[in-house]
N, C-alpha and C positions, 0 to 999 in steps of 0.2 A: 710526475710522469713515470719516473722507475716503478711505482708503487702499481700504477696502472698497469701497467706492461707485466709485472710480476701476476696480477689479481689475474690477468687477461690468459696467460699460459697458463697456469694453475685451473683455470676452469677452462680453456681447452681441454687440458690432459683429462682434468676428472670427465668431462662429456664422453671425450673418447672412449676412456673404460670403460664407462657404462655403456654407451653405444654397440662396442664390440664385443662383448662381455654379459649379455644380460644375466647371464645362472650363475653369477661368479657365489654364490650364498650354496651351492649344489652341487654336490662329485656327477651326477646324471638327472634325466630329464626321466619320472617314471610316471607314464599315461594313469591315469585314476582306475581303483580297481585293479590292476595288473602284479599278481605275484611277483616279486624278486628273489629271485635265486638263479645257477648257473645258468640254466635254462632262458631268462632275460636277456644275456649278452650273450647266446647263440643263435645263429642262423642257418638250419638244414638246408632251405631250398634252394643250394644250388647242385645238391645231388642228383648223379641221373645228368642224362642229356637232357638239354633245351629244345623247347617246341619245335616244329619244322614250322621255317616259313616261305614263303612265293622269292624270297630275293637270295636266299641261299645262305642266309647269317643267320644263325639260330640265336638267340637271346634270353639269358635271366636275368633280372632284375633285380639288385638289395639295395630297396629304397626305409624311407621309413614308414609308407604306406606296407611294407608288408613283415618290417622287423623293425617295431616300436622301438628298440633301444639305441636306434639311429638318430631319436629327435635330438635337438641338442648339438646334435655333434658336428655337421656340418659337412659331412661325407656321406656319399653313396660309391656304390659300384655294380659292375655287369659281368657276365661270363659269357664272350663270345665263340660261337662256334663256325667258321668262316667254310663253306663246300668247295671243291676245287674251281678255279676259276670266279671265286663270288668277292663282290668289289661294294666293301661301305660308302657310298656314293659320300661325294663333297658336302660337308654339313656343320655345326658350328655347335656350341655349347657354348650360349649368353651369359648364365648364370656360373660357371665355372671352368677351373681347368682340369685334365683328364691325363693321368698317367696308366699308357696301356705295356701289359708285361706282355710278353708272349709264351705260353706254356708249353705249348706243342708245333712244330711245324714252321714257315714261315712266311711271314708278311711283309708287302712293300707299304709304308706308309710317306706320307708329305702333311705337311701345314705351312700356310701362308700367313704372312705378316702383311700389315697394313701398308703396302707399297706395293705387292703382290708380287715378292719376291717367297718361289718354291723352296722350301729345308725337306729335302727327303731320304728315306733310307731303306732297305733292305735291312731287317730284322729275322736274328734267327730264335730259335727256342735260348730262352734265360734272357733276351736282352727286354731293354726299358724304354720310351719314345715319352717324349712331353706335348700335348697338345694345349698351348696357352689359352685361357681366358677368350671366347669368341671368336678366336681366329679357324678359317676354314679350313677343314683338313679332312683328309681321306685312310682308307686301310684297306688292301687289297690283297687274298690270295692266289698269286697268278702262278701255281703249280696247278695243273691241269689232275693230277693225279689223287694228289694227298690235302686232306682238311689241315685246317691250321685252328689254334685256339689260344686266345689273347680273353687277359684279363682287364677290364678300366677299372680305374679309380679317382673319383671324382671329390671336387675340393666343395662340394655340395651337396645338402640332399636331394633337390631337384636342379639338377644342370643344366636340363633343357635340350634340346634337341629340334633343329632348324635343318632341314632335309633341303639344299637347294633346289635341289629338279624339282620336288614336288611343289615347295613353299613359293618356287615362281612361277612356273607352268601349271599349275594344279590349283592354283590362288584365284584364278577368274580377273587377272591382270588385263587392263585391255591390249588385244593383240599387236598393236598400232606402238605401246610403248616398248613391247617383248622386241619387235621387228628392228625397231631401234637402234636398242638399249645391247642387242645382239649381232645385229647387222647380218640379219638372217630373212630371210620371204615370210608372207604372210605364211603361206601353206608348211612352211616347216615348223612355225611358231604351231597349227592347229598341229599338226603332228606330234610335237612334246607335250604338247596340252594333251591330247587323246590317249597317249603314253602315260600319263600320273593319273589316270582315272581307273 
């Protein structure tokens, strides 16, 4: 019995390593054909401002779709640029958790835990916020005046990103369970639906 129990942890363990560990035989992960040298573990684009877009959050991207020396690693991250009064609506990141810095300016953030109890705070330039593993959360800069700009960093290459307003009003949900599930009128349900299109 001890024998068994002994063989049975012992190859737990070793699965696990290998499980979580695939490249342990490798220092990095180097796409076929791809030069290495310094140039492989830098990343220019997030120089320069971020594109304008329609919600007031401007966004870069460092995934490993666009700096290969990310595969492997298990990390991405964004550079966000928030317009005065613009608000990253409530939304969730499946695949991982996100540590956002703040560089400039500042930001009211919250996330909720599985009870739906709010943790929020008022963040200035140099502070740090944890947003856990799928839980939903927001970032808002509610100075009417001045941009604010927050760094994430994410415990992932691809995080994911679940947009509530859009992913349930914008989803083709039928109306009947939105009305519900919200405790809201049919015509306000077509209202948020007409709003994420």
């Amino acid at each position: 019995m001890a024998k068994s129990l002994v063989l049975l942890v012992v190859l737990v363990f070793f699965t696990t390593v290998q499980a979580t560990n695939p490249n342990s035989d490798a220092d990095f992960t180097v796409p076929s054909g791809m030069k290495i040298d310094g140039d492989f573990f830098t990343y220019t684009g997030l120089r320069g401002s971020p594109s304008s877009s329609s919600n007031g959050i401007d966004k870069k991207t460092v995934t490993m779709k666009n700096f290969p020396a990310l595969d492997g690693m298990g990390i991405s991250m964004e550079l966000l640029e928030f317009s005065p009064g613009a608000v990253n609506v409530p939304h969730t990141h499946p695949r991982g958790a996100e540590i956002m810095f703040v560089v400039d300016g500042a930001l009211t953030v919250g996330t909720t835990d599985s009870t739906g109890q709010l943790y929020k705070n008022d963040l200035q330039k140099g502070d740090v916020f944890v947003f856990p593993t799928g839980m939903v959360h927001y970032q808002a800069n509610f100075d009417k005046s001045n941009k604010a700009i927050g760094v994430s960093a994410f415990s992932s290459v691809n995080a994911g990103t679940i947009d509530l307003p859009k992913n349930i009003f914008g989803s083709n949900m039928p109306g009947e369970v939105l009305a519900k599930a919200f405790k809201i009128s049919a015509d306000t349900v077509r209202q948020l639906e007409t709003n994420q299109m």
